[in-house]
ChimeraX commands (.cxc) that place a marker at each C-alpha (Angstrom):
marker #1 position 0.00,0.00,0.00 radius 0.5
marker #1 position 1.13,3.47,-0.70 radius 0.5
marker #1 position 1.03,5.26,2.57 radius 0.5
marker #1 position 2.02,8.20,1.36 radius 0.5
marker #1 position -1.84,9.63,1.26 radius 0.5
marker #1 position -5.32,8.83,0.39 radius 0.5
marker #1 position -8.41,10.97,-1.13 radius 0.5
marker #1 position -11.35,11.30,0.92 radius 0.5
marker #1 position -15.03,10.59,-0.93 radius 0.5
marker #1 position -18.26,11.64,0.59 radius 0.5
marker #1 position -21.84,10.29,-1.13 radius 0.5
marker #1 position -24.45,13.08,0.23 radius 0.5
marker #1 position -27.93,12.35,0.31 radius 0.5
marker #1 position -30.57,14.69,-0.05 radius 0.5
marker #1 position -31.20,14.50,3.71 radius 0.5
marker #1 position -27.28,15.41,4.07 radius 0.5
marker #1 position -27.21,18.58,1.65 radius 0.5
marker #1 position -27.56,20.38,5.17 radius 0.5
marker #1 position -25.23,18.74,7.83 radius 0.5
marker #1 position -22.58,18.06,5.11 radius 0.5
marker #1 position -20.72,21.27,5.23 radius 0.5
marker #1 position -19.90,20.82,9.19 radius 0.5
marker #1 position -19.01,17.76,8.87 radius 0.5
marker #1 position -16.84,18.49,6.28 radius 0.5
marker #1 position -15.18,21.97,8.33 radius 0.5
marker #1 position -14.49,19.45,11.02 radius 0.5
marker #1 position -13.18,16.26,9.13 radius 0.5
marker #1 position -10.63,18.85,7.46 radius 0.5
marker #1 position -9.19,19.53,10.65 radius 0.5
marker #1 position -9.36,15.96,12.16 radius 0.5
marker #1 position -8.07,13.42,9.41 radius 0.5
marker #1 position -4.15,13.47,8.54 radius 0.5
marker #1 position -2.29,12.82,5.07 radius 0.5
marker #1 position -5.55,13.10,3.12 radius 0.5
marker #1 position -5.01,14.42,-0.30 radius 0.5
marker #1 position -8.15,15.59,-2.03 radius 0.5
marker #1 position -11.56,15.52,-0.94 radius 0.5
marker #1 position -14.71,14.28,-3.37 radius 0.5
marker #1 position -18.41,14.49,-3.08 radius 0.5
marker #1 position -20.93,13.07,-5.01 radius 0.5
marker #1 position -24.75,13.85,-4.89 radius 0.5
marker #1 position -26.81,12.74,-8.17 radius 0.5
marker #1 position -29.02,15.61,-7.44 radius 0.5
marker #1 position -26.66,19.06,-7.06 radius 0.5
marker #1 position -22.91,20.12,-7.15 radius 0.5
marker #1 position -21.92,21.95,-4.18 radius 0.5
marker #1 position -18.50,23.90,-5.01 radius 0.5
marker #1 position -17.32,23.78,-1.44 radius 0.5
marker #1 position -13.93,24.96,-0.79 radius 0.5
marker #1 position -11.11,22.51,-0.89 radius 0.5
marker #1 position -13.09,19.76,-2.03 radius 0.5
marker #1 position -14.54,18.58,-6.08 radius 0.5
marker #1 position -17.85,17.28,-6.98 radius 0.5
marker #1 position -17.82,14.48,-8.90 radius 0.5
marker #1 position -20.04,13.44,-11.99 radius 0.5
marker #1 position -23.00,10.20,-12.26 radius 0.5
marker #1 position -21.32,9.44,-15.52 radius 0.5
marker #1 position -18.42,8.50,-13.45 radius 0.5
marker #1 position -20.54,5.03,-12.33 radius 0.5
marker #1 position -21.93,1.94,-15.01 radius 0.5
marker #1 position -24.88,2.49,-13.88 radius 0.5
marker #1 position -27.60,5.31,-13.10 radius 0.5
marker #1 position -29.76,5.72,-10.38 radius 0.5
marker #1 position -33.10,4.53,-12.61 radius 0.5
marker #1 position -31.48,1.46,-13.57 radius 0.5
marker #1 position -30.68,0.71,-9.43 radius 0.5
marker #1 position -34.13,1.18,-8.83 radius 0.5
marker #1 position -35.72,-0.75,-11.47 radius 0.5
marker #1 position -33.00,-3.53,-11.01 radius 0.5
marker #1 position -33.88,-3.57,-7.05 radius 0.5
marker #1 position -37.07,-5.48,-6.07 radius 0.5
marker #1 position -37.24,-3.14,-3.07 radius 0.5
marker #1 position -38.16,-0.06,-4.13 radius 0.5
marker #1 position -38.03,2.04,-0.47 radius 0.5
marker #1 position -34.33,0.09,-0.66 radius 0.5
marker #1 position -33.39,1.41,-3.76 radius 0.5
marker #1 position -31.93,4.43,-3.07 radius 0.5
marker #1 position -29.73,3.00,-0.23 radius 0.5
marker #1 position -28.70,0.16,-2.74 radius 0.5
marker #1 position -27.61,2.93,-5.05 radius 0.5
marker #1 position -25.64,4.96,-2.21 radius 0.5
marker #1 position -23.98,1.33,-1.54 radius 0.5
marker #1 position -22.75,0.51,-5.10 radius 0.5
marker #1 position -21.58,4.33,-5.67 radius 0.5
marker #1 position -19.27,3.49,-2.44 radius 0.5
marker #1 position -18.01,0.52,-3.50 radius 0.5
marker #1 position -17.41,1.74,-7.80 radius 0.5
marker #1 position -16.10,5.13,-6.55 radius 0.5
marker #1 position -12.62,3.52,-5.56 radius 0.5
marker #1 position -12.33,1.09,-7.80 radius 0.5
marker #1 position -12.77,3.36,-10.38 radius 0.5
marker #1 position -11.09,6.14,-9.89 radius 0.5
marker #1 position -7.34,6.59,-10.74 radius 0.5
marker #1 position -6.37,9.23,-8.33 radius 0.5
marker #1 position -5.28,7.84,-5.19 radius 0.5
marker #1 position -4.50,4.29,-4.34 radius 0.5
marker #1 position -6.31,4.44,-1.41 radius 0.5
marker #1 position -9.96,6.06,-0.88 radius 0.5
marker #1 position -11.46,6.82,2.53 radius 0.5
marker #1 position -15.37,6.69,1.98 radius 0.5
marker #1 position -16.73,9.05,4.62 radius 0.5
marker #1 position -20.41,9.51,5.74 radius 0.5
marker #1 position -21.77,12.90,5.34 radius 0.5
marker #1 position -22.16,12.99,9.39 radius 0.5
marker #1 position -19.53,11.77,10.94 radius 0.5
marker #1 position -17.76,13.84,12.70 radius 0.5
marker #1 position -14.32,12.84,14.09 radius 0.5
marker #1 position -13.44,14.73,17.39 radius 0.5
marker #1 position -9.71,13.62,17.72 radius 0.5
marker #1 position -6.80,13.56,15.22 radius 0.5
marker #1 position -7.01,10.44,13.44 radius 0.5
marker #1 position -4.67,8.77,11.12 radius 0.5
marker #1 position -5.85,5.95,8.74 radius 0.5
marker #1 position -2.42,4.29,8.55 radius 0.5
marker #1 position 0.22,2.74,10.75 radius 0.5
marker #1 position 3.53,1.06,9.86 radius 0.5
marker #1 position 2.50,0.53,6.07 radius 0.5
marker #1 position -0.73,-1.10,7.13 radius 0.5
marker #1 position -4.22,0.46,6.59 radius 0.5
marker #1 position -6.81,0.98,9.64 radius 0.5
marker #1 position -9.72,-0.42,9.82 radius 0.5
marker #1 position -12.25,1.06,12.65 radius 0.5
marker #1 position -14.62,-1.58,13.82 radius 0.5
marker #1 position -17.94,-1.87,14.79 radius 0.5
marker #1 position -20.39,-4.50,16.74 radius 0.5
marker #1 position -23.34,-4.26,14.03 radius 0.5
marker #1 position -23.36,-7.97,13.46 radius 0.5
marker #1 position -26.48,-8.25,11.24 radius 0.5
marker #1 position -27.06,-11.44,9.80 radius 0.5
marker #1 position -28.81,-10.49,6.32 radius 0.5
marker #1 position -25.36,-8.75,5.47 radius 0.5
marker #1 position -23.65,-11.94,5.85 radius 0.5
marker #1 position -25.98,-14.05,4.02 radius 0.5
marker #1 position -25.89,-11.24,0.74 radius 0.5
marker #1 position -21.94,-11.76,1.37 radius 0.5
marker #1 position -21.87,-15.48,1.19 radius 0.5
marker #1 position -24.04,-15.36,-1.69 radius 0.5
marker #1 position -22.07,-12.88,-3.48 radius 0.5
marker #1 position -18.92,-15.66,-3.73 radius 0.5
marker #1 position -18.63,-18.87,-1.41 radius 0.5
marker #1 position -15.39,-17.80,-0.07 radius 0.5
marker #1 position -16.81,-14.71,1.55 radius 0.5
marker #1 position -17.32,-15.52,5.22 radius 0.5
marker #1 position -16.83,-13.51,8.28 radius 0.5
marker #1 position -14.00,-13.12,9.62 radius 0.5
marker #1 position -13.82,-12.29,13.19 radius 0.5
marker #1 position -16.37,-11.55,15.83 radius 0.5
marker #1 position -16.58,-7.76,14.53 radius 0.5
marker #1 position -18.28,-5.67,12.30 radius 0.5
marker #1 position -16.51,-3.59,9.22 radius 0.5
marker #1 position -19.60,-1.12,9.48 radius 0.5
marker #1 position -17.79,2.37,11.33 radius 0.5
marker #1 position -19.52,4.97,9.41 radius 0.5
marker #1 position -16.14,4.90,7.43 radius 0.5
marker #1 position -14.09,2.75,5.36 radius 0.5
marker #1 position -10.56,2.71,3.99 radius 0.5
marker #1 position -10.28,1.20,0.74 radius 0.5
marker #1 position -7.33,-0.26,-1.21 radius 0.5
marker #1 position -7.89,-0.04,-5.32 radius 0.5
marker #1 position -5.95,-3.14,-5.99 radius 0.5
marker #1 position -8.06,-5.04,-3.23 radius 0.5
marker #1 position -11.35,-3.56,-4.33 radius 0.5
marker #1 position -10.21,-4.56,-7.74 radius 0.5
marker #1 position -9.75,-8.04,-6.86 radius 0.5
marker #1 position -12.89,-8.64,-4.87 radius 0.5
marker #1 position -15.01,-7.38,-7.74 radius 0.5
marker #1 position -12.78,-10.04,-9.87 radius 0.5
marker #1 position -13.58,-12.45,-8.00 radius 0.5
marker #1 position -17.29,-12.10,-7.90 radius 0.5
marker #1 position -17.54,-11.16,-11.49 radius 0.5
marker #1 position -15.64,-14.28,-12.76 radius 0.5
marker #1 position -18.00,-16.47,-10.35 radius 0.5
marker #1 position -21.41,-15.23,-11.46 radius 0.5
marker #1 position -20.01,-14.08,-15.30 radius 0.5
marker #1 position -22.19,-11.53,-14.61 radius 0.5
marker #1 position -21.08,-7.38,-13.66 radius 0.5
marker #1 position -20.50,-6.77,-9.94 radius 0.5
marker #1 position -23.52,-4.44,-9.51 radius 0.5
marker #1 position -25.86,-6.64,-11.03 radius 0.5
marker #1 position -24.96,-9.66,-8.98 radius 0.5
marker #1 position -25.07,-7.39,-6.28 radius 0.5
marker #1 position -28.59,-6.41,-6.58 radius 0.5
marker #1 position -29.68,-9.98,-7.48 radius 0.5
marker #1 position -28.60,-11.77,-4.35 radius 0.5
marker #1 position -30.03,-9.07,-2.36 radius 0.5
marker #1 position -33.34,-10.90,-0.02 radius 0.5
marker #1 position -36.08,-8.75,-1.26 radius 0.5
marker #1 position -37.76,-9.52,2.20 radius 0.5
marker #1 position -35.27,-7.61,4.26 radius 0.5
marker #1 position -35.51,-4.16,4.89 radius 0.5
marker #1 position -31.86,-4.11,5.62 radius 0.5
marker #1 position -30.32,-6.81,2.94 radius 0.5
marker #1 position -26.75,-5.69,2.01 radius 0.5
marker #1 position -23.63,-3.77,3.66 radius 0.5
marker #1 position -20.75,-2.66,1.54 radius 0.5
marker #1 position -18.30,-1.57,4.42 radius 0.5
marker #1 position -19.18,-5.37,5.49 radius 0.5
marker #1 position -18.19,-6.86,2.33 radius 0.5
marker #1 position -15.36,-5.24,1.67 radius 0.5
marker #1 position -13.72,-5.54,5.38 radius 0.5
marker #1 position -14.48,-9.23,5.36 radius 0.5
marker #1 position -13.04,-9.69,2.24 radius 0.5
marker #1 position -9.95,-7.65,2.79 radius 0.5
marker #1 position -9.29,-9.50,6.48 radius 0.5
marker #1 position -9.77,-12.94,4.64 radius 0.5
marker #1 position -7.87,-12.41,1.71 radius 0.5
marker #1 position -5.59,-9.89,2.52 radius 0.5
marker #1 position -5.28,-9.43,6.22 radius 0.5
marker #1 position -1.17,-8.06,5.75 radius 0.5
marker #1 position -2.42,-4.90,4.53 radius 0.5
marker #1 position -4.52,-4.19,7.51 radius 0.5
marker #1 position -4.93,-3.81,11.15 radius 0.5
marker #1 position -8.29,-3.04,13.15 radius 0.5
marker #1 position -8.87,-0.77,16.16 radius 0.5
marker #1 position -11.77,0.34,17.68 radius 0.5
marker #1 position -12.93,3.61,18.34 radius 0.5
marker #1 position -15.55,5.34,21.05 radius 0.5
marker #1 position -17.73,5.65,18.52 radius 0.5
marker #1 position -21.60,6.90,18.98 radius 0.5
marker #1 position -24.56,7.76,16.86 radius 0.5
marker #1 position -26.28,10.99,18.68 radius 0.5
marker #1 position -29.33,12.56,18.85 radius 0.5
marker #1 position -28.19,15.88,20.59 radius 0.5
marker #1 position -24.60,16.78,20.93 radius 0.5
marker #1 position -22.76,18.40,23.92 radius 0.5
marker #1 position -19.54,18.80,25.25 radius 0.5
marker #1 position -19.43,16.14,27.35 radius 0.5
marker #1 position -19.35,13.70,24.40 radius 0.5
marker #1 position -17.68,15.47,22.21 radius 0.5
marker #1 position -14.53,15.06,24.76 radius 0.5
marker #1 position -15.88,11.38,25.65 radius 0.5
marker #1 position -16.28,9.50,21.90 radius 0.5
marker #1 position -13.70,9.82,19.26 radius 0.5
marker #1 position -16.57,9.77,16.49 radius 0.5
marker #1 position -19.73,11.18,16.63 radius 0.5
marker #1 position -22.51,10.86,13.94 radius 0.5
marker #1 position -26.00,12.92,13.99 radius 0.5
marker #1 position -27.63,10.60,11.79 radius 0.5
marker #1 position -30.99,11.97,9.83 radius 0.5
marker #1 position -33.29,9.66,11.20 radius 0.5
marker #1 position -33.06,10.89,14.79 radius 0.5
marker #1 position -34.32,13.55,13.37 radius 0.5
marker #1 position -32.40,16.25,15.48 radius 0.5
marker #1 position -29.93,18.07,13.16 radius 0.5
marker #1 position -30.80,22.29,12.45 radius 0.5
marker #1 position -33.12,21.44,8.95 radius 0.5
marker #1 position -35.69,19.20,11.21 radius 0.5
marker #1 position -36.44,22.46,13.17 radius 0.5
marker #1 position -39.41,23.62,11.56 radius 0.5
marker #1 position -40.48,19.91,11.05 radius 0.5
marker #1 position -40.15,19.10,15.01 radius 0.5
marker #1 position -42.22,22.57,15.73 radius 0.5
marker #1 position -44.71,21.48,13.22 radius 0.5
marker #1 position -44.84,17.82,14.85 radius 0.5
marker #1 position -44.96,20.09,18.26 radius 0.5
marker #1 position -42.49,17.48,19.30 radius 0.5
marker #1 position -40.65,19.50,21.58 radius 0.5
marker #1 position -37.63,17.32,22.93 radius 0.5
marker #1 position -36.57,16.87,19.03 radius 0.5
marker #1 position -37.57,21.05,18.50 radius 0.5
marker #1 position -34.92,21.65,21.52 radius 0.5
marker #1 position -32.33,19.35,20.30 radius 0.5
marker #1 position -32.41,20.61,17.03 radius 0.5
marker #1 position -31.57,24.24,18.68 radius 0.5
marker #1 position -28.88,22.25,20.78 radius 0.5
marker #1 position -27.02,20.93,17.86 radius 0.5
marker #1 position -27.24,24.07,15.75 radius 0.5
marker #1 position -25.74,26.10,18.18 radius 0.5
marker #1 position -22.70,23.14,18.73 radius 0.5
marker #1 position -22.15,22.89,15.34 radius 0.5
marker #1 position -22.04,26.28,15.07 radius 0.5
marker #1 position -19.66,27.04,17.54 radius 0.5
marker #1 position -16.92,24.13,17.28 radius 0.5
marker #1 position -17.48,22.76,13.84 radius 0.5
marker link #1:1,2 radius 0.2
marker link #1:2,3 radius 0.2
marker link #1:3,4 radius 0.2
marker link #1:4,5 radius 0.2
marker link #1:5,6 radius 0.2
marker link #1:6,7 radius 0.2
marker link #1:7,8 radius 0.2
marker link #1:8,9 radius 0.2
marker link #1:9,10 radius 0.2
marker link #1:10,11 radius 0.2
marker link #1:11,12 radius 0.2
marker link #1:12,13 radius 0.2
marker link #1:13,14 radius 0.2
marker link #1:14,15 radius 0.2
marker link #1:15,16 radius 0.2
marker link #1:16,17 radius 0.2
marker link #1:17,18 radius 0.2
marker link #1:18,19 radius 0.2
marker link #1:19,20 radius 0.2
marker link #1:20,21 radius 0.2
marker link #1:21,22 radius 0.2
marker link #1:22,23 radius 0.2
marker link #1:23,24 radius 0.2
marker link #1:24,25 radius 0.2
marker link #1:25,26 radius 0.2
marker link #1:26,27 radius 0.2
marker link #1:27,28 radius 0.2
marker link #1:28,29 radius 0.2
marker link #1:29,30 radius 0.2
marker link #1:30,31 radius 0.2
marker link #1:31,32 radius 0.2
marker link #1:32,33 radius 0.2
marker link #1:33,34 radius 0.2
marker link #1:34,35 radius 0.2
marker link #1:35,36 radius 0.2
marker link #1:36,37 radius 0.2
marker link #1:37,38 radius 0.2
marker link #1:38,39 radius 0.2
marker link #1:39,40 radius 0.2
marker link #1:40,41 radius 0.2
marker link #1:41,42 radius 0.2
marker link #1:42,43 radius 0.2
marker link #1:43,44 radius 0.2
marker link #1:44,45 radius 0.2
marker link #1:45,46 radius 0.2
marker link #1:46,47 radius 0.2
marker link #1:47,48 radius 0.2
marker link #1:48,49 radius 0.2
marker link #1:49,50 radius 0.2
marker link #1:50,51 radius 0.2
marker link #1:51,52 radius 0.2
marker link #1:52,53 radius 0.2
marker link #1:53,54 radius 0.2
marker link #1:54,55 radius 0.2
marker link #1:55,56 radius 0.2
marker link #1:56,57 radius 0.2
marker link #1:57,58 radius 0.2
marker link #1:58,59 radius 0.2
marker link #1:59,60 radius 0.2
marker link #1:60,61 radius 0.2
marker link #1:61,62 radius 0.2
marker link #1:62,63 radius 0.2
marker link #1:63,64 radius 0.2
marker link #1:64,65 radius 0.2
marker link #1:65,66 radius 0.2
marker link #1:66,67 radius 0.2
marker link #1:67,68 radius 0.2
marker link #1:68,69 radius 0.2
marker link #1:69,70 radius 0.2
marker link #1:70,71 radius 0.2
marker link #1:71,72 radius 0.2
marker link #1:72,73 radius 0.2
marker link #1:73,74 radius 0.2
marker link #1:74,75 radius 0.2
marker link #1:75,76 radius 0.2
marker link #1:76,77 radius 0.2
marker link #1:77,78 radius 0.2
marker link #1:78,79 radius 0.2
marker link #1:79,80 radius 0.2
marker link #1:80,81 radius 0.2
marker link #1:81,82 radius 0.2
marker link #1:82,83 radius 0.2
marker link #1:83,84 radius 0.2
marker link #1:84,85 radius 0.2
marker link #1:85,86 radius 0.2
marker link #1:86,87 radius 0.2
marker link #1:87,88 radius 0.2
marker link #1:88,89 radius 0.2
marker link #1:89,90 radius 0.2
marker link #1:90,91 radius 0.2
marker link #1:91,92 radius 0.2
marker link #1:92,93 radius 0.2
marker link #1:93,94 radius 0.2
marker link #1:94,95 radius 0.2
marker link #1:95,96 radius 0.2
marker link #1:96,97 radius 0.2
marker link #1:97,98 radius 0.2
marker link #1:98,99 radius 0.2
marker link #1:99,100 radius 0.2
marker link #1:100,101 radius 0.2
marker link #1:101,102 radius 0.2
marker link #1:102,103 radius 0.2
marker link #1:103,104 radius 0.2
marker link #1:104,105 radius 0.2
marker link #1:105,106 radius 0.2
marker link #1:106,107 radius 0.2
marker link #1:107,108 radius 0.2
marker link #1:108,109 radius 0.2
marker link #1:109,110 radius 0.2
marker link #1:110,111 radius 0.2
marker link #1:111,112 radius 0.2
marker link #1:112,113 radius 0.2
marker link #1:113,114 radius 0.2
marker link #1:114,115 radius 0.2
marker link #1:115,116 radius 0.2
marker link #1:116,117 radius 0.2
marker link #1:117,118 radius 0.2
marker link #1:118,119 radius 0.2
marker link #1:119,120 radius 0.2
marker link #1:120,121 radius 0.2
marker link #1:121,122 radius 0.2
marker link #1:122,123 radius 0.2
marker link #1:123,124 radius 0.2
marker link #1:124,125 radius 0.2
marker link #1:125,126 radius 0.2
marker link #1:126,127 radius 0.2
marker link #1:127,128 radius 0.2
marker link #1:128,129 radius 0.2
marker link #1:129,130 radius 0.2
marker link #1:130,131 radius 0.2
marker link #1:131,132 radius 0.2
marker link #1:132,133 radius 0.2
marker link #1:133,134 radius 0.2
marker link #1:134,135 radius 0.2
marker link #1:135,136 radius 0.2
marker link #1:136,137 radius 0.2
marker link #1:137,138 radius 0.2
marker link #1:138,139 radius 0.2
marker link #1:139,140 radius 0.2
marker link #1:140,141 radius 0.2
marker link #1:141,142 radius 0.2
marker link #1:142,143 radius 0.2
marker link #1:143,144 radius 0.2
marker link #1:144,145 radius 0.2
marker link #1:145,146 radius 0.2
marker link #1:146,147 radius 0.2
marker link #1:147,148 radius 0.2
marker link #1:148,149 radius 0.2
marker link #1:149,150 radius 0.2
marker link #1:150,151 radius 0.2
marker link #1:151,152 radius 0.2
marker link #1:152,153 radius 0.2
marker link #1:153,154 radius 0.2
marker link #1:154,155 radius 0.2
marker link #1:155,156 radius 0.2
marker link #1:156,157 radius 0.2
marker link #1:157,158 radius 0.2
marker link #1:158,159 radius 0.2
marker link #1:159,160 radius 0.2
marker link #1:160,161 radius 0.2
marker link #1:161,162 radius 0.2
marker link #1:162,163 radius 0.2
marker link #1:163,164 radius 0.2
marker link #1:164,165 radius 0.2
marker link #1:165,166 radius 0.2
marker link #1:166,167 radius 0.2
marker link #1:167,168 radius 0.2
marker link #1:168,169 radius 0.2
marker link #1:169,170 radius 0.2
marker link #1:170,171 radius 0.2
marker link #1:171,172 radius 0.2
marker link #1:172,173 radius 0.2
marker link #1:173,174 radius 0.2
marker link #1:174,175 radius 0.2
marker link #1:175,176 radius 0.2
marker link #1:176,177 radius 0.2
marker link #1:177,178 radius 0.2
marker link #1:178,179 radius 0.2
marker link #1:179,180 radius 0.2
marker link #1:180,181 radius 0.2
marker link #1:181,182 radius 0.2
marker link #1:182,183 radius 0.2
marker link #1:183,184 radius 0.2
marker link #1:184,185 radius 0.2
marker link #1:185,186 radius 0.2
marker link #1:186,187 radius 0.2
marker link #1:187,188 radius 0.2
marker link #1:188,189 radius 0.2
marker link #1:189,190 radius 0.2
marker link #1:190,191 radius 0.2
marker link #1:191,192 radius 0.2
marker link #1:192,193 radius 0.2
marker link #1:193,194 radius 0.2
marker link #1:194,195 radius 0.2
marker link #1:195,196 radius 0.2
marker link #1:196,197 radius 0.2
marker link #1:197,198 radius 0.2
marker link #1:198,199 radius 0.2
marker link #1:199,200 radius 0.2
marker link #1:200,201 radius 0.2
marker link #1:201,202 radius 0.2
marker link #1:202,203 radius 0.2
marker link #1:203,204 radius 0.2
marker link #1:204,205 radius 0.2
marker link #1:205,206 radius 0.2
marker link #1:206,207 radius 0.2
marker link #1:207,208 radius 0.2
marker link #1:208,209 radius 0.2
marker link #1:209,210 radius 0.2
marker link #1:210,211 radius 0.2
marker link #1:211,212 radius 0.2
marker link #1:212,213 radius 0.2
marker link #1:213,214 radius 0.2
marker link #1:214,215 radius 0.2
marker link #1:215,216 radius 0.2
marker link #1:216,217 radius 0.2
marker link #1:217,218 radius 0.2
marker link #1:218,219 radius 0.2
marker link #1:219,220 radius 0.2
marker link #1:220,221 radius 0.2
marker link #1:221,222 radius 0.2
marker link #1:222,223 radius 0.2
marker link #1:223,224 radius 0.2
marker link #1:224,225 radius 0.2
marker link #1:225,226 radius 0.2
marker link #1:226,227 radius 0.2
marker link #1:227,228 radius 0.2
marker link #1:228,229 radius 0.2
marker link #1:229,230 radius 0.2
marker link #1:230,231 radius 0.2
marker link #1:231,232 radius 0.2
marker link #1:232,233 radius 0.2
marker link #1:233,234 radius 0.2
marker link #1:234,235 radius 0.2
marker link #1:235,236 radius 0.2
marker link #1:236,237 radius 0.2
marker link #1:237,238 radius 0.2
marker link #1:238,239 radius 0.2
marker link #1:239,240 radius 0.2
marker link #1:240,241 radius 0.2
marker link #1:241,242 radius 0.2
marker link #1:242,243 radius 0.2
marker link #1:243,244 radius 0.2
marker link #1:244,245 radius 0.2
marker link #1:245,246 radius 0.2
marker link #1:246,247 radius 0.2
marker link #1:247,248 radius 0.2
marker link #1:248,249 radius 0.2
marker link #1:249,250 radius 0.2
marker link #1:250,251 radius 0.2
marker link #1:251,252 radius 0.2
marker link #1:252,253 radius 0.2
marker link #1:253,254 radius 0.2
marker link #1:254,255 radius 0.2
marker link #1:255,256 radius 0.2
marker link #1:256,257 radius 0.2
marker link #1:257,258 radius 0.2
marker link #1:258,259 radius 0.2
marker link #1:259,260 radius 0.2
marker link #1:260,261 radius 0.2
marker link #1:261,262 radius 0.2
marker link #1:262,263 radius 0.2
marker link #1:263,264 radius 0.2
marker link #1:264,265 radius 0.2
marker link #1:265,266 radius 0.2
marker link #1:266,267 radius 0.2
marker link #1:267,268 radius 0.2
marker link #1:268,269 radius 0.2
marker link #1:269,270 radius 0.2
marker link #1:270,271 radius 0.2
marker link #1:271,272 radius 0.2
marker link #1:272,273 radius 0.2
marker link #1:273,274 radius 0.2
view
């Protein structure tokens, strides 16, 4: 691995467009050796400062052929958001290495993403079993590796790794990666695939020289505050809690006033230290 530096690439949502750019301010500050930063949003360019937007032509596929392809349909866009994750570094020829970054994570340490030539991977205790069985029926040989999960909100990718995985599956099913993906997904499960999963497993089983794991105090939040800010090394205000500064005037109209409050809460601490 070249350890020399790695791009950064954020996929933003539509529910992101709004707690991207602190995230972003932050993660700047936080993350060493990065070289360029890249987000992606099929719907808008945002012409931040320091970072490029990047293109759908980039990707083999478009979002309309995702959802039609996915049997899922309230899935789809998460399926798409998955495969644009997983394409984006194997792709791309800028960088050997690609950290893929969710739009609200927010790291509140310095962190580095490699140690003595080896890559970092941050784990996590998700552990759901649909992932595994979309991973097993992706290729065979794709079994999990250790009692931990690859799913950190994060995920440091190796081209020539990525490249081999999607090899692998491609030569087993003669069929494109992305379209075996969305086959073997269970169209009964809400929650049916992980890419972070896949491509930890796959990189501890195959290739477990180029890597070492560590975990993190990692938390998903609904209101932030100092106190965890010093506490966790990783914070994310995820949309579905439903507390970031855009679900004010959606909490007031919901007169839910605990979310209304921590809505204020977070706008004023993102404000003030991100």
């Amino acid at each position: 691995m070249n350890i020399n530096s790695f791009d950064i690439f954020i996929p933003v949502g539509p529910n992101d467009f709004g707690i991207v750019k602190y995230s972003l301010n932050n993660n700047l500050r936080k993350i060493n050796n990065y070289k360029d930063i890249y987000l992606y949003s099929e719907y808008k360019d945002f012409n931040l400062k320091n970072t490029k937007d990047l293109q759908s032509d980039l990707f083999p596929f478009s979002k309309d052929e995702v959802y039609e392809r996915v049997v899922n349909k309230e899935r789809a866009g998460w399926i798409y958001q998955q495969l644009v994750c997983l394409y984006y570094p194997y792709l791309q020829n800028n960088s050997e290495n690609v950290l893929v970054l969710d739009s609200d994570v927010f790291f509140t340490k310095k962190i580095d993403f490699f140690s003595k030539n080896r890559g970092i991977f941050t784990v996590g205790t998700e552990n759901h079993d649909p992932y595994f069985d979309h991973m097993k029926q992706l290729h065979p040989d794709l079994v999990k590796v250790n009692k931990y999960s690859g799913i950190s909100h994060h995920m440091l990718f190796n081209k020539k790794i990525l490249t081999s995985m999607f090899e692998m599956i491609e030569n087993y099913h003669n069929m494109e990666f992305y379209k075996v993906y969305i086959e073997k997904l269970n169209p009964h499960e809400a929650s049916p695939s992980a890419d972070y999963e896949i491509y930890y497993n796959f990189a501890l089983n195959f290739y477990s020289e180029h890597y070492e794991i560590r975990k993190l105090k990692w938390t998903n939040l609904e209101k932030l505050s100092i106190s965890n800010l010093i506490k966790f090394d990783m914070v994310s205000l995820p949309h579905w809690k439903m507390t970031r500064p855009d679900n004010l005037i959606h909490n007031i109209k919901e007169y839910n006033i605990r979310r209304s409050l921590n809505s204020i809460n977070n706008y004023l601490l993102l404000k003030s230290f991100f």
